[in-house]
C-alpha positions as CSV (number, residue, x, y, z in Angstrom):
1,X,-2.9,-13.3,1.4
2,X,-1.6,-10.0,0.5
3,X,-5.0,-8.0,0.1
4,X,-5.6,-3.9,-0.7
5,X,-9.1,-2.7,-1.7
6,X,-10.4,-5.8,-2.8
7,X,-7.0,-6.3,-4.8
8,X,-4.7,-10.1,-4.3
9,X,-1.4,-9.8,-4.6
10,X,0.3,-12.6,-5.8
11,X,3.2,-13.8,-3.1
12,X,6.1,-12.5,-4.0
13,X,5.8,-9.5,-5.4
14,X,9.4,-8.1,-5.7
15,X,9.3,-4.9,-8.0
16,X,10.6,-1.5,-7.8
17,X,7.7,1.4,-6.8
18,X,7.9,2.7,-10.5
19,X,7.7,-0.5,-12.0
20,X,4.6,-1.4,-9.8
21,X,2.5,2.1,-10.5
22,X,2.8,1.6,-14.3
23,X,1.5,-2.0,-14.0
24,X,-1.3,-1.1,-11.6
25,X,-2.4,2.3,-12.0
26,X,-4.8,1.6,-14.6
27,X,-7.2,-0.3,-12.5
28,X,-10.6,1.0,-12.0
29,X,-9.6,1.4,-7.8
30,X,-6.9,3.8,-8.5
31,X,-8.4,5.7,-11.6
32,X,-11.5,6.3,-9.0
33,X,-9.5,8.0,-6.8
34,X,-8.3,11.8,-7.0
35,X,-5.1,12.6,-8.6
36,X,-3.3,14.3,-6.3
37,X,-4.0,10.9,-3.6
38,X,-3.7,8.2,-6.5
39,X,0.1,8.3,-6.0
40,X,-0.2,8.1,-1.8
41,X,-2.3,5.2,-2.4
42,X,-0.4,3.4,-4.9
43,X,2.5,3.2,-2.5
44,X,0.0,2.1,0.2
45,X,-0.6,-1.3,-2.0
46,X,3.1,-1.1,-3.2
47,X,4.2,-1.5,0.8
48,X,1.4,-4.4,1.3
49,X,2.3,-6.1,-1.7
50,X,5.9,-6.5,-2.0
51,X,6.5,-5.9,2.2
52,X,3.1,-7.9,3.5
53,X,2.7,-4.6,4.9
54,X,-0.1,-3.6,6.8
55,X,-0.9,0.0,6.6
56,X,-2.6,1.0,10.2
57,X,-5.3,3.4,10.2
58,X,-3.5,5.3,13.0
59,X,-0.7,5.3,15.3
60,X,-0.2,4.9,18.8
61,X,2.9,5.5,21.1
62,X,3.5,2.1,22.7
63,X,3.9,2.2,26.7
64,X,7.7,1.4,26.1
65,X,8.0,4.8,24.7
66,X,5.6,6.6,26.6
67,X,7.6,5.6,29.6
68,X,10.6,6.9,28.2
């Protein structure tokens, strides 16, 4: 399942990043969050929902390119 703050996404999901923020935007999750992050977030659950994305809290340099 395709999951983002307590949000399912339907499988399948194939719609542009503008088309996806006016549909969404007006839930209660994104109206709760500030302004100027409500946009960073939206693309967040844009990636998980139309990629199967999972957005990772941090990053880390794999040994492969550590070594190189």
């Amino acid at each position: 399942m395709r999951k983002y703050k307590g949000i399912t996404f339907a499988e399948g999901i194939t719609m542009p990043f503008a088309d996806f923020k006016e549909q969404y935007s007006d839930l209660e999750i994104f109206k709760n969050i500030p302004e100027q992050l409500r946009d960073s977030e939206l693309k967040k659950a844009h990636h998980i929902a139309t990629k199967n994305g999972n957005i990772k809290a941090s990053t880390k340099i794999s040994e492969e390119n550590r070594n190189e």
